[in-house]
MARTORMAR-377109 format. One record per atom (N, C-alpha, C): y, x, z; residue in one letter. Coordinates in steps of 0.02 Angstrom, whole numbers, padded with zeros to 5 digits, always signed. Layout:
% MARTORMAR-377109
YXZA...
This chain:
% MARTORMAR-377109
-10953-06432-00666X-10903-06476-00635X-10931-06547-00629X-10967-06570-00688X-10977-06637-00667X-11038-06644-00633X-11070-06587-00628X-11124-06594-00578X-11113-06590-00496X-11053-06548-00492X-11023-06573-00434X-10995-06622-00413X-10970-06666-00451X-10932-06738-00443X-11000-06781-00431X-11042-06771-00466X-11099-06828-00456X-11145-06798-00384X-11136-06749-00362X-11169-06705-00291X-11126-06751-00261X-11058-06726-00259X-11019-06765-00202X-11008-06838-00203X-11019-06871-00254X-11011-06967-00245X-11083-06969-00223X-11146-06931-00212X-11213-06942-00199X-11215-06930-00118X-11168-06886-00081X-11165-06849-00022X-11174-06915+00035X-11191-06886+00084X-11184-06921+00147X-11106-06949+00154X-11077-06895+00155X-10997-06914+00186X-10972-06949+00133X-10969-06953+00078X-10946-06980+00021X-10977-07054+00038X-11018-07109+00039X-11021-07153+00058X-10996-07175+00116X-11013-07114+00181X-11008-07141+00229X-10907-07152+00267X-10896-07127+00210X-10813-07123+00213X-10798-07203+00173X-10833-07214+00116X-10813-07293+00114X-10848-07325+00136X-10910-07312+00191X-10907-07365+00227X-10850-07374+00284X-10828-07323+00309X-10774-07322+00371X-10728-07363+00343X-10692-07330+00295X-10632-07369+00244X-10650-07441+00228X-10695-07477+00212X-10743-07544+00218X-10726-07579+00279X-10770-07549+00309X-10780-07586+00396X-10684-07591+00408X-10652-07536+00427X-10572-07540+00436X-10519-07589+00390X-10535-07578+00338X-10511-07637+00292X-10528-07709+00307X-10597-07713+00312X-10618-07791+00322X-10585-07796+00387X-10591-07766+00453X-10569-07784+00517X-10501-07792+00511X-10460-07767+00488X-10377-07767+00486X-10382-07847+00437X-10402-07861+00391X-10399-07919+00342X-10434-07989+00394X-10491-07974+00429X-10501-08020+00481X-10457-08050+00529X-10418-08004+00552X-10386-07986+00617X-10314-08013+00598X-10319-07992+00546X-10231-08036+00498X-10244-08101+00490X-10305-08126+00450X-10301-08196+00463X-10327-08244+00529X-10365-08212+00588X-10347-08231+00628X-10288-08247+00659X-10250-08205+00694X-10184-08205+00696X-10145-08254+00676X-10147-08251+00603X-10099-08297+00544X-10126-08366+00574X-10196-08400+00572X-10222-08461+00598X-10196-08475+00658X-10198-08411+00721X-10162-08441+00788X-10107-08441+00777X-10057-08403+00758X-09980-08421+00746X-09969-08476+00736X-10019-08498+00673X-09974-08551+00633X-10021-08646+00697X-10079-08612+00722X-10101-08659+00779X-10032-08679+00828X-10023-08617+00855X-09970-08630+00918X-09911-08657+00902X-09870-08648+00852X-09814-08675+00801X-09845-08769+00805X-09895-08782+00779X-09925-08858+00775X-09941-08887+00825X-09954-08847+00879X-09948-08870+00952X-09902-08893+00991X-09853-08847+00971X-09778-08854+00991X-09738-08898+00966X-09758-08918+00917X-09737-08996+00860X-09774-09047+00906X-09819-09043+00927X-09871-09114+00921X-09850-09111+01002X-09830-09075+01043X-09816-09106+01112X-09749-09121+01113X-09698-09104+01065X-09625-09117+01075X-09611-09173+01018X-09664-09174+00959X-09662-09242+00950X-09687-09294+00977X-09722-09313+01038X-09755-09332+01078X-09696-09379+01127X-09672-09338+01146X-09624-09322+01197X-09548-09363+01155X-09539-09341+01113X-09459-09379+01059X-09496-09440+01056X-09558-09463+01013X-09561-09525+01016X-09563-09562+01077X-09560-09542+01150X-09577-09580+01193X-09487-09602+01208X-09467-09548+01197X-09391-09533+01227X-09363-09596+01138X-09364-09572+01136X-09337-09635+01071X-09365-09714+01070X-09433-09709+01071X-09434-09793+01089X-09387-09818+01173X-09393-09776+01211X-09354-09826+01273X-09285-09802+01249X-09254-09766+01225X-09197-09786+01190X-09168-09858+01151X-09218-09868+01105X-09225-09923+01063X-09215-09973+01088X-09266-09964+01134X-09285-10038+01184X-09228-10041+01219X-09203-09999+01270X-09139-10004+01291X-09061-10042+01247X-09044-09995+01205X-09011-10044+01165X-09025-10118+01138X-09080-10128+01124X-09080-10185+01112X-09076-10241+01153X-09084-10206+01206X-09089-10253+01289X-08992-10250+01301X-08974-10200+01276X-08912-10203+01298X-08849-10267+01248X-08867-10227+01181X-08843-10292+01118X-08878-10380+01125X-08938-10383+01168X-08940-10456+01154X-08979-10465+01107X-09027-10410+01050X-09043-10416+00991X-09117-10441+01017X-09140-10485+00951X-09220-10501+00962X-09254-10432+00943X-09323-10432+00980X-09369-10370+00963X-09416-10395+00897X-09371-10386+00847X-09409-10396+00771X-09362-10348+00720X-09392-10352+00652X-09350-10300+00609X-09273-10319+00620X-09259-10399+00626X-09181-10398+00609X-09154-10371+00643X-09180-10366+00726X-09128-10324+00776X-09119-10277+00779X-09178-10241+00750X-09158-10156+00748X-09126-10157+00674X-09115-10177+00637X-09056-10155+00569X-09010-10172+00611X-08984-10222+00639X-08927-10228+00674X-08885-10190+00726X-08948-10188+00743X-08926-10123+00811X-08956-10027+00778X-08948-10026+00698X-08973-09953+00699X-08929-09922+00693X-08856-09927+00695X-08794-09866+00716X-08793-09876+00765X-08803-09919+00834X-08796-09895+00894X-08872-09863+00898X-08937-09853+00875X-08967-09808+00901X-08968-09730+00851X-08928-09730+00829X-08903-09666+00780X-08863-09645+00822X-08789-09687+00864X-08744-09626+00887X-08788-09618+00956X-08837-09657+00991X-08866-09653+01049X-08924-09590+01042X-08936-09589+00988X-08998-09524+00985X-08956-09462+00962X-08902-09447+00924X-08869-09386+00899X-08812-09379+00982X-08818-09415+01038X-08781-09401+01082X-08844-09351+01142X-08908-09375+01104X-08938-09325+01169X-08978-09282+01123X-08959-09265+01053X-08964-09204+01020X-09002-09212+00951X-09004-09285+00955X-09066-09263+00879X-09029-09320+00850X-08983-09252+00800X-08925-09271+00747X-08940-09260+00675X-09031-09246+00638X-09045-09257+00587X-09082-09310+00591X-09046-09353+00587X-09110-09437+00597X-09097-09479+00518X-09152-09502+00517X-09157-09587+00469X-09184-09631+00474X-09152-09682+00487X-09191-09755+00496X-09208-09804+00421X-09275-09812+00449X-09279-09866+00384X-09309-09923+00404X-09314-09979+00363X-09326-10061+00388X-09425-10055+00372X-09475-10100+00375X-09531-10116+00364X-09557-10087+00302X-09505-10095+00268X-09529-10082+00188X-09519-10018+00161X-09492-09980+00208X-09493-09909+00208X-09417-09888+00140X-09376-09951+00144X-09321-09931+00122X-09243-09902+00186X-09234-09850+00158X-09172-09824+00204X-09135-09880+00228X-09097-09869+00308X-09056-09902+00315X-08993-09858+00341X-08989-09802+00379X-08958-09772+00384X-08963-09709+00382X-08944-09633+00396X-08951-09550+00385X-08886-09526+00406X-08892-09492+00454X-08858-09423+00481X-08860-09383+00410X-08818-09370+00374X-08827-09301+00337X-08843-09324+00260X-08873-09285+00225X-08884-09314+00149X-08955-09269+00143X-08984-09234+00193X-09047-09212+00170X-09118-09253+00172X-09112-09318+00211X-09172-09355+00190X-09149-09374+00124X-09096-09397+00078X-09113-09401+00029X-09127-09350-00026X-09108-09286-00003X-09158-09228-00068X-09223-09251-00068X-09251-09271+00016X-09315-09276+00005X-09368-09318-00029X-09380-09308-00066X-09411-09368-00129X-09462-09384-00087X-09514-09379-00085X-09586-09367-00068X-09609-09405-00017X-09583-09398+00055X-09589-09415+00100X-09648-09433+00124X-09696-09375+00136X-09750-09398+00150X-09794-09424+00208X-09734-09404+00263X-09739-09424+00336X-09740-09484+00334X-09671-09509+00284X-09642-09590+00298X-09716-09623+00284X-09732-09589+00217X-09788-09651+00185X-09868-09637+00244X-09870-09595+00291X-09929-09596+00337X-09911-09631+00375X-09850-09635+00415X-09818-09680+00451X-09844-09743+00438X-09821-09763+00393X-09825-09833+00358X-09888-09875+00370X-09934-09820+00357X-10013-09825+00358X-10059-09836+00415X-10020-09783+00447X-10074-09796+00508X-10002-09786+00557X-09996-09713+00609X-09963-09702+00644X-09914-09658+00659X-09876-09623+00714X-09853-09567+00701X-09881-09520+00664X-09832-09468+00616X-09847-09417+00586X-09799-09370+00574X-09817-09294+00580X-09756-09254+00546X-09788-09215+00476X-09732-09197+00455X-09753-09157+00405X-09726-09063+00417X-09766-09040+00419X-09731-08949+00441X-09763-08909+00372X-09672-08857+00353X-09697-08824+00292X-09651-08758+00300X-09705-08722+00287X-09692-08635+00274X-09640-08635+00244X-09582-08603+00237X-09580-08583+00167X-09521-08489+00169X-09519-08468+00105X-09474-08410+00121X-09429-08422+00168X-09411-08338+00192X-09362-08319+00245X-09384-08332+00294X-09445-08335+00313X-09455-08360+00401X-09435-08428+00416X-09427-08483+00373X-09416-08560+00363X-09477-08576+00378X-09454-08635+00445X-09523-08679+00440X-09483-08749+00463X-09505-08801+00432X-09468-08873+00433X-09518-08907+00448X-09499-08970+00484X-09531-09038+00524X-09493-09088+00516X-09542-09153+00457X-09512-09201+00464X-09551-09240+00508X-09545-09264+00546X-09578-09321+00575X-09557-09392+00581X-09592-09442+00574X-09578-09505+00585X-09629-09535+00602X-09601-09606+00648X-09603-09628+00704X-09630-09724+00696X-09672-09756+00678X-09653-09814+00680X-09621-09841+00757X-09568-09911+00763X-09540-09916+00826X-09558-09964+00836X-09616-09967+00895X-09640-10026+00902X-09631-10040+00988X-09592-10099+00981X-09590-10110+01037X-09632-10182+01068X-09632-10195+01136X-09688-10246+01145X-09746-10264+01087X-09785-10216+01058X-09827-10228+01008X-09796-10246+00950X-09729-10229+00934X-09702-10285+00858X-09699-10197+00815X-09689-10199+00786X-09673-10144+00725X-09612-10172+00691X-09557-10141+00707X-09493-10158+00681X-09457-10117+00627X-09481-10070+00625X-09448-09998+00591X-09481-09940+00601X-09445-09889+00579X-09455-09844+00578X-09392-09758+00580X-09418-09736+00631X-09364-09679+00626X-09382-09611+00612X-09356-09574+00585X-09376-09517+00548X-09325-09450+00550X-09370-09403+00599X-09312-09340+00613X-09330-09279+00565X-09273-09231+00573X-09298-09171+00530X-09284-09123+00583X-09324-09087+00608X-09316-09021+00630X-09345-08949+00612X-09279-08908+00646X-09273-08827+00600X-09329-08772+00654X-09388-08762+00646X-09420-08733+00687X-09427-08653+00670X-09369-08637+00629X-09366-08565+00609X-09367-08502+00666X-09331-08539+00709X-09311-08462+00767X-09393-08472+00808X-09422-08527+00814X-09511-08505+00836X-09545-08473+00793X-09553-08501+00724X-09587-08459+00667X-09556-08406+00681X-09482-08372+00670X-09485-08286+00664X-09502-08269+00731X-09506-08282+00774X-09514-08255+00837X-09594-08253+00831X-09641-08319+00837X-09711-08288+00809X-09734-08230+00773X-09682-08245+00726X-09681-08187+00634X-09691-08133+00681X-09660-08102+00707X-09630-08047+00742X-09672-08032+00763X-09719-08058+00828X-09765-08053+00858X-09843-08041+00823X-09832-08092+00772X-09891-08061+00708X-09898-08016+00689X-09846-07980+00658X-09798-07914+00639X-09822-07859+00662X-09797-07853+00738X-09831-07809+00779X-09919-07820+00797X-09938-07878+00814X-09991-07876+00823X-10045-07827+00761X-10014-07845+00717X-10045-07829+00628X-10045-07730+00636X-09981-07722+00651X-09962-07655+00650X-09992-07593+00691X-10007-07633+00760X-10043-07586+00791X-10128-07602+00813X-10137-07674+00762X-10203-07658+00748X-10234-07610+00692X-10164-07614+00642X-10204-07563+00582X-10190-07476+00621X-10152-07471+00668X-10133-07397+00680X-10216-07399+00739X-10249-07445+00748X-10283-07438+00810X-10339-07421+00753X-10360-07453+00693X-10413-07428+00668X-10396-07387+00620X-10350-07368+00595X-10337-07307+00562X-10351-07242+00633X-10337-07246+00674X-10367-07198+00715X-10441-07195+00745X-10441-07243+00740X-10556-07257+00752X-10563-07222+00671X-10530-07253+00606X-10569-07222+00550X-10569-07136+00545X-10499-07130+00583X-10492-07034+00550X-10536-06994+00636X-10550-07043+00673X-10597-06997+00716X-10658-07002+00720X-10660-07062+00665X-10750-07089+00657X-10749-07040+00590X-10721-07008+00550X-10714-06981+00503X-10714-06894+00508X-10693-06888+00566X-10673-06812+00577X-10757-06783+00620X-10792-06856+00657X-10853-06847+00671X-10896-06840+00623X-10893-06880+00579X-10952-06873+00535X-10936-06807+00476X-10876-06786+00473X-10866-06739+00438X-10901-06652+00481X-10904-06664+00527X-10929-06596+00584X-10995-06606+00560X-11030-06664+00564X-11082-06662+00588X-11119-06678+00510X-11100-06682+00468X-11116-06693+00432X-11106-06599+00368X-11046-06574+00409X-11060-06519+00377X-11102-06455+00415X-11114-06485+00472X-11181-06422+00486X-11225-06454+00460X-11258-06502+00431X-11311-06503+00389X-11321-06475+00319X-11235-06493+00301X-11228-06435+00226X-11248-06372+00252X-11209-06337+00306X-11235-06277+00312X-11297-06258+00327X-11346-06306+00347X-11402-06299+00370X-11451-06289+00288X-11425-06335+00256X-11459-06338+00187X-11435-06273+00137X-11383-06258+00145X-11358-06191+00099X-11403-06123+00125X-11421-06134+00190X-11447-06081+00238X-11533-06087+00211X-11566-06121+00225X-11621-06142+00201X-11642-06124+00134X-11591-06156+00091X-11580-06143+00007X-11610-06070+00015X-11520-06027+00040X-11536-05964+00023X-11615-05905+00043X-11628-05943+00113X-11686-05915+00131X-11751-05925+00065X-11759-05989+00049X-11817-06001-00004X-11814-05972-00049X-11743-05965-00059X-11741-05888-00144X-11771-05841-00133X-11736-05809-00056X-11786-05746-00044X-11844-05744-00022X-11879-05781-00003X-11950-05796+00013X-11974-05791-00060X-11962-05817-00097X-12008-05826-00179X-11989-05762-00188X-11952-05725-00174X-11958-05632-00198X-11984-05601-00148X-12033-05636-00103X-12046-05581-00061X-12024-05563+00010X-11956-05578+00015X-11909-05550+00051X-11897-05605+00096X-11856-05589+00166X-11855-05635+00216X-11776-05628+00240X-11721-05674+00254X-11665-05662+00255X-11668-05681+00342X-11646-05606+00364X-11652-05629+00432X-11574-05664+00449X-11543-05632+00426X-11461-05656+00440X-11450-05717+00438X-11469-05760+00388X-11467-05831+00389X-11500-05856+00424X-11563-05827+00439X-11586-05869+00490X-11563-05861+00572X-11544-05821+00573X-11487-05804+00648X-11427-05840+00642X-11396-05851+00583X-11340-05912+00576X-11358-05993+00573X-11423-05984+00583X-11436-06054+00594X-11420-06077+00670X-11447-06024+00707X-11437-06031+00794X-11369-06018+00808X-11318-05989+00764X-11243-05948+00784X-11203-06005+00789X-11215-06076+00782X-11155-06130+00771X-11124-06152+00848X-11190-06146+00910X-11192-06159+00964X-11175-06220+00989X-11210-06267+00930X-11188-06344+00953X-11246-06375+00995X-11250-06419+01052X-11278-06444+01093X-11326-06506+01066X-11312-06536+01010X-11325-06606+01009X-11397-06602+00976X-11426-06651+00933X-11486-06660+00893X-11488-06590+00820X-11418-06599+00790X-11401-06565+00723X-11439-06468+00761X-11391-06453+00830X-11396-06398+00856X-11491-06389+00855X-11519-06435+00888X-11575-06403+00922X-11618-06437+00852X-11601-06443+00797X-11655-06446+00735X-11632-06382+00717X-11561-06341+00699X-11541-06289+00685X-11585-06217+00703X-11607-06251+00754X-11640-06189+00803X-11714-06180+00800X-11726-06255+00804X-11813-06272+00790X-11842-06239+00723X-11791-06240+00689X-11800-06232+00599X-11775-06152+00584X-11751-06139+00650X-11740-06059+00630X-11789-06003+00680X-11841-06045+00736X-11897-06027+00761X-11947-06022+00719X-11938-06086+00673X-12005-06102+00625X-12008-06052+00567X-11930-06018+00573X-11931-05981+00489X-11965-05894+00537X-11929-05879+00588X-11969-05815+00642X-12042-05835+00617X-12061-05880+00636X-12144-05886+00660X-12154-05878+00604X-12151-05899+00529X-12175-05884+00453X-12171-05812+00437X-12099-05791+00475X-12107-05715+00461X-12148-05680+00473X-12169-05693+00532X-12231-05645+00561X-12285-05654+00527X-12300-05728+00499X-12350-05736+00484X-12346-05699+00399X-12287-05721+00363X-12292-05671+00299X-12318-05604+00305X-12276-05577+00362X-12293-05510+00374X-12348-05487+00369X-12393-05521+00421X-12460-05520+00444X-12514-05547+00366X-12481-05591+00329X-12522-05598+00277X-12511-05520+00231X-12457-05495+00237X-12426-05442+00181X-12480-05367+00214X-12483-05370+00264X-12521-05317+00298X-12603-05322+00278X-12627-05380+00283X-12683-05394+00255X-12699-05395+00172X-12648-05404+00155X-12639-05421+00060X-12652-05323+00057X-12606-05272+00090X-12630-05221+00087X-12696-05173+00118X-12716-05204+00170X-12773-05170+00194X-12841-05195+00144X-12797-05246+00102X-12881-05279+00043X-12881-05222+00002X-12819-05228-00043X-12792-05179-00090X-12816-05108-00063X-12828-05068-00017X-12847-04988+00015X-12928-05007+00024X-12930-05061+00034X-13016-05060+00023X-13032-05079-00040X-13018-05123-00083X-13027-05118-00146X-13016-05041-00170X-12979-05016-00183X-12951-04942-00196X-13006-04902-00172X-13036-04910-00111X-13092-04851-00075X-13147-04877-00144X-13164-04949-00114X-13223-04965-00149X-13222-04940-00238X-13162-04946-00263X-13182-04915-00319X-13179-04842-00333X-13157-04817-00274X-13169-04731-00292X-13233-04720-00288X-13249-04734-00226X-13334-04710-00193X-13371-04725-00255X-13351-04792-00297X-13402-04804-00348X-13398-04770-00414X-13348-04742-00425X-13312-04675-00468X-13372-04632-00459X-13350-04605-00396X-13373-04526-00367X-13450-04538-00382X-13462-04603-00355X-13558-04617-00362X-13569-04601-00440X-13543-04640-00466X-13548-04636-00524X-13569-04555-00571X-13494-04512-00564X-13467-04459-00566X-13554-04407-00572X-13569-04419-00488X-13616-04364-00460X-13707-04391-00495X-13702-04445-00520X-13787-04473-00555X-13783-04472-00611X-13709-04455-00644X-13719-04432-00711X-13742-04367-00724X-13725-04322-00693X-13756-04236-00728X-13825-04251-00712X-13885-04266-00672X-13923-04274-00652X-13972-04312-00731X-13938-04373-00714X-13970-04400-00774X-13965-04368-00824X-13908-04356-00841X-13908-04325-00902X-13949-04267-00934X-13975-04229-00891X-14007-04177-00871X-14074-04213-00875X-14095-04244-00855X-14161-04293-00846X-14160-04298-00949X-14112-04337-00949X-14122-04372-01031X-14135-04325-01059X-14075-04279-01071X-14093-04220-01118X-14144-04194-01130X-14194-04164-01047X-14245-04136-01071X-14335-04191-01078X-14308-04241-01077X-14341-04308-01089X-14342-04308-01171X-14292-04292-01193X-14276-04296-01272X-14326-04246-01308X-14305-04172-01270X-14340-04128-01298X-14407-04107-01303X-14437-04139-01210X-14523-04138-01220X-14544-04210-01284X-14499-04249-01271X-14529-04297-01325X-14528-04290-01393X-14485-04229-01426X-14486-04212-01482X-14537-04139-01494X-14540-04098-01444X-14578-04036-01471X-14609-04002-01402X-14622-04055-01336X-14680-04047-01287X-14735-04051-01308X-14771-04080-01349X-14859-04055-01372X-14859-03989-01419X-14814-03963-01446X-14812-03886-01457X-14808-03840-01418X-14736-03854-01392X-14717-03792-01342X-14726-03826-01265X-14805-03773-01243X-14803-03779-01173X-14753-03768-01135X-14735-03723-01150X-14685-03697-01098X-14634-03720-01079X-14602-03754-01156X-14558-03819-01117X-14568-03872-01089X-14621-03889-01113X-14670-03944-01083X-14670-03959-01025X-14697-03878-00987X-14666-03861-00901X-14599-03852-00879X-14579-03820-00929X-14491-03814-00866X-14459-03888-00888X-14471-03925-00946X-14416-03987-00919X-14465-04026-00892X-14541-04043-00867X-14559-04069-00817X-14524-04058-00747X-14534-03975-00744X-14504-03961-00677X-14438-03990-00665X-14396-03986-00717X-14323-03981-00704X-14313-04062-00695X-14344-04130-00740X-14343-04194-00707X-14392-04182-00647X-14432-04174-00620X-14459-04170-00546X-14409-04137-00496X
């Protein structure tokens, strides 16, 4: 068992499945924070031309009233005249306002939510240099804009006015659009992964089969034996591509060994029947120069023990070695 667990975390498909899962993960996590950056771009776009646009529409307001009251264009006239430009700006719609004098102390507020706001960090950029808003995320699809305005008219810096707006119904409507965008990018590569997956799983298991096939052939080759069946199931898959025509190459190459085993096995026996001759003939040789000799020795033995006595044997085992 655990030699199979460590086969399969070693496998082709076993990596090559977290690389798919990899590559798909990182692209969906890319693709989300892209997205998230343009959303939250176009949202800041949409601030910076309509705050653009209010401050222009609010200073000739300003200026107007003050042309109308008689007031000088310095701080005192606009404290004087800042409830007529409070009911003059909440009459053409922008009814979260606050005005404050030079010193960045309140002078008037629509409402009581500039004062939750402690912080005010628009006011204090304001102060500093120039227009500024401040825009913030927050739960429920909330997104808020404070912006403020220094009011400078003919070059004087008199004040300052400071709106709050609710930019929630653009954020969810973006949201939304993120949402979906997000949704059918992950359904777009969840379907690249399970068909980039279902490819490499084909093709990756005729190579198992190619290797189990092979395997089994080399067993029977080391006994001798030649498995023709497997090697005909190498060609039986009838796939077209690279995997197909190595399948085939490698099951020509195992034919052509056969013959050639064969042809060695035919020869391994025609040695063996000539070895076999050669040692009979040398048997039989053998066999037929022994009585002879022997016959030779024997009466070799006997003239050499009692041939200067007895002529007579003297002559017949001469004759009989001649």
């Amino acid at each position: 068992m655990y030699r199979k667990k460590i086969k399969f975390y070693n496998s082709i498909l076993f990596r090559m499945s977290i690389l798919v899962l990899g590559l798909g993960a990182g692209g969906i996590l890319l693709i989300t924070c892209f997205v998230k950056m343009q959303m939250r771009y176009n949202i800041e776009k949409q601030v910076t031309e309509e705050m653009q646009q209010i401050r222009d529409n609010s200073l000739l307001y300003v200026h107007q009233i003050l042309l109308l009251n008689n007031a000088v264009v310095e701080k005192e006239g606009f404290e004087e005249c800042v409830q007529s430009v409070m009911e003059q700006l909440e009459s053409v719609g922008y009814r979260e306002t606050a005005y404050y004098n030079l010193d960045g102390e309140l002078l008037e507020s629509s409402g009581n939510r500039f004062d939750k706001d402690t912080e005010k960090e628009d006011l204090k950029k304001a102060m500093e240099k120039d227009s500024t808003f401040a825009l913030s995320y927050k739960k429920g699809s909330r997104c808020e804009v404070y912006f403020t305005m220094p009011v400078e008219i003919i070059g004087k810096r008199i004040g300052y006015i400071r709106y709050f707006f609710d930019y929630g119904k653009q954020y969810r409507r973006e949201w939304n659009t993120f949402e979906r965008t997000i949704w059918i990018t992950a359904a777009v590569f969840a379907l690249i992964c399970f068909v980039t997956w279902v490819m490499l799983y084909r093709m990756l298991s005729a190579i198992q089969d190619l290797s189990g096939a092979t395997s089994e052939i080399s067993s029977r080759l080391a006994d001798g034996e030649f498995d023709r069946e497997a090697a005909r199931y190498l060609t039986a898959g009838g796939r077209k591509d690279e995997i197909g025509e190595l399948s085939g190459n490698f099951a020509r190459m195992l034919f052509v060994a056969e013959r050639q085993f064969q042809k060695i096995q035919e020869d391994n026996r025609r040695i063996r029947t000539l070895l076999n001759s050669r040692q009979e003939f040398y048997n039989n040789v053998t066999h037929e120069l022994k009585t002879p000799l022997t016959t030779i020795s024997g009466y070799a033995q006997l003239m050499e023990k009692n041939g200067q006595e007895d002529t007579e044997l003297f002559f017949k085992g001469t004759g009989h070695i001649l």
